[in-house]
C-alpha positions as CSV (number, residue, x, y, z in Angstrom):
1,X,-28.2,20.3,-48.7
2,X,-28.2,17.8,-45.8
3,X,-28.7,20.0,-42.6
4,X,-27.4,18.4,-38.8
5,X,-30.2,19.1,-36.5
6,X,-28.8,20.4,-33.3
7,X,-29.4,17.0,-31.2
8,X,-26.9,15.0,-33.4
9,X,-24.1,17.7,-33.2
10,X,-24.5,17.6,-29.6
11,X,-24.6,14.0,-29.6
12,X,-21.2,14.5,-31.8
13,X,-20.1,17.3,-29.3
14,X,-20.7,14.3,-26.4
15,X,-18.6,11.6,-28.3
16,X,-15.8,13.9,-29.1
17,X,-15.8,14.9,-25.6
18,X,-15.6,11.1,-24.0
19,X,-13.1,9.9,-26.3
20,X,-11.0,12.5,-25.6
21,X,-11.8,12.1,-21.8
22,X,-10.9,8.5,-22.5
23,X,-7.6,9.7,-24.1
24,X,-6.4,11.8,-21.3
25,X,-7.0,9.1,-18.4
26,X,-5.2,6.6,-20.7
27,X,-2.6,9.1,-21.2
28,X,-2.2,9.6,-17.5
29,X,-2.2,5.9,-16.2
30,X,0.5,5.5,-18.7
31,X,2.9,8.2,-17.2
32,X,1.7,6.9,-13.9
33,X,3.9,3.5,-14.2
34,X,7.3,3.0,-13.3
35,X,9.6,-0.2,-14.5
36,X,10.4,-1.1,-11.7
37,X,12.0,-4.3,-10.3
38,X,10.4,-7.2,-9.2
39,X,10.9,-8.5,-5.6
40,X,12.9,-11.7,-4.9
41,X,10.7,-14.1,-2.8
42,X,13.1,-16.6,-2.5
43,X,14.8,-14.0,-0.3
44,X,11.8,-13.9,2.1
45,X,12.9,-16.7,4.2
46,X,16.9,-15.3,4.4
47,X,18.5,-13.9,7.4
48,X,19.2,-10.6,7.5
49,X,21.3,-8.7,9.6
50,X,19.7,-6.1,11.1
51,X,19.3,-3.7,14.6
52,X,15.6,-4.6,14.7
53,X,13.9,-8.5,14.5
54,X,11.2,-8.7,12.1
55,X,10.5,-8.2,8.6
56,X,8.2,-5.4,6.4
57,X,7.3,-6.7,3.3
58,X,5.6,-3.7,0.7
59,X,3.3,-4.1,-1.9
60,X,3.3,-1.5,-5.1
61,X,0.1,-0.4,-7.0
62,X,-1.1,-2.1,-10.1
63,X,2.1,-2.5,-12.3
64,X,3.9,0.1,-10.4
65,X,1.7,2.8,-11.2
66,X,2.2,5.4,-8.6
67,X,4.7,3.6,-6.8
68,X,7.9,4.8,-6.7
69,X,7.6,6.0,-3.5
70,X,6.8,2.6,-1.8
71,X,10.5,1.6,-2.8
72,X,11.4,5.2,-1.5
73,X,9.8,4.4,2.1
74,X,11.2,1.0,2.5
75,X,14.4,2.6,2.0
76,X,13.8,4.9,4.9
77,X,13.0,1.9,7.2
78,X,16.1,0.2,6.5
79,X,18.2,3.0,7.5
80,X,15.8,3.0,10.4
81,X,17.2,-0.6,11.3
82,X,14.0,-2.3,9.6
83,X,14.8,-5.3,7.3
84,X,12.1,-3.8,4.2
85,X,11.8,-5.6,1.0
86,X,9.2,-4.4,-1.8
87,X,7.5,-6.5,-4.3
88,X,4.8,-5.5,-7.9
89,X,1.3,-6.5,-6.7
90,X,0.9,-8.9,-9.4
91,X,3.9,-11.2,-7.0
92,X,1.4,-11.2,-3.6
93,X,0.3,-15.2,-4.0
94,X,4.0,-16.2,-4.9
95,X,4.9,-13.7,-1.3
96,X,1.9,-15.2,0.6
97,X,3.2,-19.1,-0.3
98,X,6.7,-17.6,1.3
99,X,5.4,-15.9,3.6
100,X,3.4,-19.2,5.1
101,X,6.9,-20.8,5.4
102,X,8.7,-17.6,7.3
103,X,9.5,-17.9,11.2
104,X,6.5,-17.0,13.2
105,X,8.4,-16.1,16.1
106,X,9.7,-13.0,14.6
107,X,7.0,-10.1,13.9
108,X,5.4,-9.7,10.3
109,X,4.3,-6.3,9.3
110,X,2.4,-6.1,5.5
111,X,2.3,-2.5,3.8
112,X,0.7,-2.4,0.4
113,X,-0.1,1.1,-1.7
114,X,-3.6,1.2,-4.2
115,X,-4.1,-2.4,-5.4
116,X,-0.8,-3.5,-4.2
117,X,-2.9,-3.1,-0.7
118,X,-5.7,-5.2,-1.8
119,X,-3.3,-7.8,-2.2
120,X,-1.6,-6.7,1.1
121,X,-5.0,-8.4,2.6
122,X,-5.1,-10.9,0.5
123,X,-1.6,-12.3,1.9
124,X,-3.0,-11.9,5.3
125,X,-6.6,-14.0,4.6
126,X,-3.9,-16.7,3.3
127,X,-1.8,-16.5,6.1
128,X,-5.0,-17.1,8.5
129,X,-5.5,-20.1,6.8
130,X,-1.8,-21.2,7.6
131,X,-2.7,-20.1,11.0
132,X,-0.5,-17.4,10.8
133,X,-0.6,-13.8,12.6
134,X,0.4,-10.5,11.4
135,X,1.7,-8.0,14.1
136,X,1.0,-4.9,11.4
137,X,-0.9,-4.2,8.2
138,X,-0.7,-0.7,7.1
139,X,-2.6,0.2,3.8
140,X,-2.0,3.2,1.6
141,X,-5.0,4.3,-0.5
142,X,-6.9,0.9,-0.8
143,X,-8.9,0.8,-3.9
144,X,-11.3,-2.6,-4.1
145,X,-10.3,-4.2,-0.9
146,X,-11.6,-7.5,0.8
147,X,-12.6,-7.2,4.6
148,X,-9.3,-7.4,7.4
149,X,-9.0,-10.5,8.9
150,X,-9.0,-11.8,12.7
151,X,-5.4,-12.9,12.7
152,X,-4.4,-9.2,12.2
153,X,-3.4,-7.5,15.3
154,X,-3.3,-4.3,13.9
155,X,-4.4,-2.1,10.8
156,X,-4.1,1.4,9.9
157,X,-5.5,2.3,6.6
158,X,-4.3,6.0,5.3
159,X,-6.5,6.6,2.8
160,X,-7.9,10.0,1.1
161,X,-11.3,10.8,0.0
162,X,-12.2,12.5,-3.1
163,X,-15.7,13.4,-3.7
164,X,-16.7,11.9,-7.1
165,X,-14.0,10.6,-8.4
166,X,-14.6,8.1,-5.6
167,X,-16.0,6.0,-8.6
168,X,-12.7,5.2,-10.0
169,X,-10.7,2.6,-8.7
170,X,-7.3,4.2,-10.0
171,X,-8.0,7.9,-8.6
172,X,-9.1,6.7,-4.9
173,X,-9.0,5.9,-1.8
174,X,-11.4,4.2,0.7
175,X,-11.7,3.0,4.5
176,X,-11.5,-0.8,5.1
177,X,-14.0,-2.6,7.1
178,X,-13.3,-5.7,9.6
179,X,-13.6,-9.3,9.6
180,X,-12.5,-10.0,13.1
181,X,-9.5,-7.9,12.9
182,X,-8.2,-6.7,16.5
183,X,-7.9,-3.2,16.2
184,X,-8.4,-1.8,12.2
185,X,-8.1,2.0,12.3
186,X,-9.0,4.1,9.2
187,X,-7.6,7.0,9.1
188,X,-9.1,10.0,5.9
189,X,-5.8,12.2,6.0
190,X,-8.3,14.9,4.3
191,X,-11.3,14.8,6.7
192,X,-9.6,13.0,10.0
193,X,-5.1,14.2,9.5
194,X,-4.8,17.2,7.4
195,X,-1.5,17.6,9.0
196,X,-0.7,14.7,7.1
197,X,-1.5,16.2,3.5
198,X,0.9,18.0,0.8
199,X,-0.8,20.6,-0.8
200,X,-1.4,18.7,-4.2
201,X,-2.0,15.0,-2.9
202,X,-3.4,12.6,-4.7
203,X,-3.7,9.0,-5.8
204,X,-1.1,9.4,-7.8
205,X,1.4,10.9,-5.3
206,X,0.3,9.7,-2.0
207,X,2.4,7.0,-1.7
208,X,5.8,9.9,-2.2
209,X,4.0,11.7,0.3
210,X,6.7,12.0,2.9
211,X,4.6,13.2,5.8
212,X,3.0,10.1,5.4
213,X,6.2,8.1,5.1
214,X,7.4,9.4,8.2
215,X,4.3,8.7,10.1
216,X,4.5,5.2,8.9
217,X,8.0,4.7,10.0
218,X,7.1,5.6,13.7
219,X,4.6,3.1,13.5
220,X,6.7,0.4,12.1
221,X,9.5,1.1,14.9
222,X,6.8,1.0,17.7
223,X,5.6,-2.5,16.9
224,X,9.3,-3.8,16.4
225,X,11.8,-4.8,19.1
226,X,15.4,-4.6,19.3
227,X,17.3,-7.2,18.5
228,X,19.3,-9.5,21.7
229,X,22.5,-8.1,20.5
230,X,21.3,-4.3,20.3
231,X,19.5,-4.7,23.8
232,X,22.7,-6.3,25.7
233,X,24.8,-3.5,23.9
234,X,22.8,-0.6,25.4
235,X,22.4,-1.7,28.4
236,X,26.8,-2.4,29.0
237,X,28.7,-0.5,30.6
């Protein structure tokens, strides 16, 4: 009879073990993802009415894993008056050609969750070339991101650290660093605004987080300006 020393059942033990490992994060990035529509660029250069000038454009994760919520925030700034339109992540260099076209005059603020904020940055390094500005870049949980560029005025970057699994692109988030950018703040929401944290956030909720949606929103109306008509009408008699 053909005995198993104990090194090869533990080896066994091991490969058991990863595949099912391997199982269970599959498993998970698969419930992670939405179906969720794509973003019409051809609208990106359209007039809008609205009680605000400008434009937020938002980014989802990696084929709208995690990302419901991003559609659920730019639905809070348009009833805050804020013209918001949301587009998948694999759409940012057909947004960034549009986006190179768009009025310069009237302020540009980027907002892009996981990967979808990666490509948030991406638009903005494109838009330098145009020698175009952005007035805002806010970043939610940025996963493999390039440097901020100079023609950024502004950048928050809400991110969350998470000890080891730091090593995984789909489970983190990480500060940014600066390439010339004016002001780039990175804010750890576990280490820096705990006030900002649900009890069970994550990766794969912190883009629903709605402290965090409503601390965005603030910032978003702060870098806006009332529209002519809105201004006139406040200030009649």
């Amino acid at each position: 009879m053909k005995i198993r020393s104990r090194h090869s059942s533990f080896g066994l033990f091991l490969r058991k073990r990863a595949g099912a490992k391997t199982l269970l994060i599959s498993v998970s990035l698969v419930c992670g993802c939405h179906p969720l529509p794509a973003g019409d660029v051809a609208a990106v250069n359209g007039r809008v009415p609205s009680r605000r000038t400008g434009e937020v454009f938002l980014l989802r994760g990696w084929r709208d894993l995690y990302s419901a919520g991003i559609d659920d925030l730019a639905a809070e700034l348009d009833r805050a008056g804020v013209n918001a339109r949301v587009y998948r992540d694999a759409q940012w260099r057909d947004l960034a050609e549009a986006l190179s076209r768009r009025d310069p005059s009237s302020p540009l603020i980027l907002i892009g969750f996981s990967y979808g904020a990666d490509d948030a940055i991406e638009i903005a390094r494109r838009l330098q070339d145009a020698g175009e500005s952005v007035n805002l870049l806010i970043t939610i949980d940025p996963v493999t991101p390039s440097p901020v560029p100079a023609n950024v005025r502004l950048c928050y970057d809400y991110f969350q650290t998470n000890g080891v699994w730091d090593i995984f692109p789909w489970l983190r988030g990480i500060p940014l660093k600066s390439d010339g950018v004016v002001k780039l703040i990175n804010v750890d929401i576990r280490a820096q605004r705990p006030d900002l944290r649900e009890p069970d956030t994550a990766h794969s909720n912190i883009a629903a987080n709605p402290k965090l949606h409503r601390e965005i929103v603030q910032l978003v109306l702060t870098t806006w300006t009332p529209t002519i008509s809105q201004t006139r009408s406040a200030g009649d008699p």
